[in-house]
BALOBA-1460 file (C-alpha; in Angstrom, 3 decimals):
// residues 76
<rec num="1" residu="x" x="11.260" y="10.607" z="18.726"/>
<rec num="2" residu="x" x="14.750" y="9.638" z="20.040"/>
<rec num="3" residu="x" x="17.490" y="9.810" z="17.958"/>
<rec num="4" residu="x" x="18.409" y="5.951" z="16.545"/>
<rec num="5" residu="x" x="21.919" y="4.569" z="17.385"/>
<rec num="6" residu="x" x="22.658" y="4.184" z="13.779"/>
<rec num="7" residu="x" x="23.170" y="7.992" z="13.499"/>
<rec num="8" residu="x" x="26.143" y="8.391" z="15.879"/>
<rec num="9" residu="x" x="29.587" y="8.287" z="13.917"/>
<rec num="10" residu="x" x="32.110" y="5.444" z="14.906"/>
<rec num="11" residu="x" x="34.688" y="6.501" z="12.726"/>
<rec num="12" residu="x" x="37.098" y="7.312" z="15.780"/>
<rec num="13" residu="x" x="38.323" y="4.884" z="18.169"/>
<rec num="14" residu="x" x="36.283" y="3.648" z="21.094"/>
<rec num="15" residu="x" x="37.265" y="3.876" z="24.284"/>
<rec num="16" residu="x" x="36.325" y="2.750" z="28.122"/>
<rec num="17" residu="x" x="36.329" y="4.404" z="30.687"/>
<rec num="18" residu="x" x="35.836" y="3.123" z="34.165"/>
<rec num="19" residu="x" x="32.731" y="5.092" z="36.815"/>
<rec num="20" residu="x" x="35.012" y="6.749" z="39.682"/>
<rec num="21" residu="x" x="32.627" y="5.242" z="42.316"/>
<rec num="22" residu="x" x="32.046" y="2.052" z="41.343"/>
<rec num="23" residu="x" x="34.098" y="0.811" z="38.788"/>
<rec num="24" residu="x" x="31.418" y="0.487" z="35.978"/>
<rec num="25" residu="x" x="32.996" y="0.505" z="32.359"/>
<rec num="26" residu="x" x="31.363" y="2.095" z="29.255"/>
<rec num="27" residu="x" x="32.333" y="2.768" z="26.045"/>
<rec num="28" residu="x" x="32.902" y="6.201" z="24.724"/>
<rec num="29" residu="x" x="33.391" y="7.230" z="21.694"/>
<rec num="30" residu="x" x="35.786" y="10.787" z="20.873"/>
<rec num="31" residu="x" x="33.639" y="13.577" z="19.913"/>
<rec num="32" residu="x" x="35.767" y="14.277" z="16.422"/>
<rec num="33" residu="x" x="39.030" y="13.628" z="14.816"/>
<rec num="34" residu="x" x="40.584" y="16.494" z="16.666"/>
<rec num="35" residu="x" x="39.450" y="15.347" z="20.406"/>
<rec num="36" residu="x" x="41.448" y="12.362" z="20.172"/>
<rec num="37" residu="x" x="42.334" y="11.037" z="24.206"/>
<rec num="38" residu="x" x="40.420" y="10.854" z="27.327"/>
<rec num="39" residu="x" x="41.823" y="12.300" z="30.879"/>
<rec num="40" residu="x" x="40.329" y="13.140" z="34.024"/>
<rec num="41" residu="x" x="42.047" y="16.484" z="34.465"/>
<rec num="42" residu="x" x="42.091" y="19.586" z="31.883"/>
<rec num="43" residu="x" x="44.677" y="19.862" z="29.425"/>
<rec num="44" residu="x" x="47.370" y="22.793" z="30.599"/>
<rec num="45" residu="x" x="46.955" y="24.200" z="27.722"/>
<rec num="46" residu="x" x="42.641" y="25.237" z="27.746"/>
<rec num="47" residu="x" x="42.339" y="23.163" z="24.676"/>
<rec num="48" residu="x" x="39.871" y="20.708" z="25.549"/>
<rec num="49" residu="x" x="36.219" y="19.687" z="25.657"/>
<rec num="50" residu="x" x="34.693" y="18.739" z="29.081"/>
<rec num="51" residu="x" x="32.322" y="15.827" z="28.928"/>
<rec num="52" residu="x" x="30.607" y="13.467" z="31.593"/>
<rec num="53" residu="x" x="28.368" y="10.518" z="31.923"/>
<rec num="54" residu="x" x="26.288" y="9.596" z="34.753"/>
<rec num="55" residu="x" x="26.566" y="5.868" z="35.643"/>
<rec num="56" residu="x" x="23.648" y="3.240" z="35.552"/>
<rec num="57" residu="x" x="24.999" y="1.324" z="38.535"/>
<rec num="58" residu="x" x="25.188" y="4.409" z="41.221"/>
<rec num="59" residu="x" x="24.108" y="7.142" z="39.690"/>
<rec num="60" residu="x" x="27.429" y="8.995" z="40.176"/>
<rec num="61" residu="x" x="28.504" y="11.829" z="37.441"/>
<rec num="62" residu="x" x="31.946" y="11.169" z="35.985"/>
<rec num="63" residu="x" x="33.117" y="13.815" z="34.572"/>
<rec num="64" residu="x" x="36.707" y="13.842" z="31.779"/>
<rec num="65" residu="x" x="37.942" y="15.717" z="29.283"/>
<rec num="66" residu="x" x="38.747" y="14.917" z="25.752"/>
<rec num="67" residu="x" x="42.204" y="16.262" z="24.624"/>
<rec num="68" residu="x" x="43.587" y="17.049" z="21.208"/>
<rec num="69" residu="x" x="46.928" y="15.649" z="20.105"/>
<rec num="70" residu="x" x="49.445" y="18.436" z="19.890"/>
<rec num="71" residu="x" x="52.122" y="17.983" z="17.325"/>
<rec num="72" residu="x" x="55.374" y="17.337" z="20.183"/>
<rec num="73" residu="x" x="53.055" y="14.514" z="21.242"/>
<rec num="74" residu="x" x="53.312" y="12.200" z="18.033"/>
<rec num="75" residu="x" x="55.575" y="9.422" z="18.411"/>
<rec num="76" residu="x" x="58.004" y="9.444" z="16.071"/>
């Protein structure tokens, strides 16, 4: 039994994000309230979760990494 759509959260803002390869765009979807911003590089500071997708149109893995907003970062 596959888990039903209904049962993923979309509290937290969606996002797209584009396949390296081919230019593909899906919507993701932070992973919690903490991981707030996509990037395709690590943040400096080891604070991040990797994550990746694998795209429908070429089959290419794409990975990024979801960073948490650090408190010199708010806007003020």
């Amino acid at each position: 039994m596959g888990i039903r759509e209904e049962s993923f959260t979309t509290t937290y803002s969606r996002q797209i994000i584009a396949c390296n390869n081919c230019e593909t765009d899906y919507s993701i979807y932070p992973p919690s309230s903490e991981y707030i911003s996509n990037m395709p590089h690590p943040c400096p500071r080891g604070d991040y979760q990797k994550s990746f997708f694998v795209c429908i149109n070429c089959n290419q893995r794409n990975t990024f990494y979801w960073h948490k907003r650090h408190r010199e970062d708010r806007v003020v």
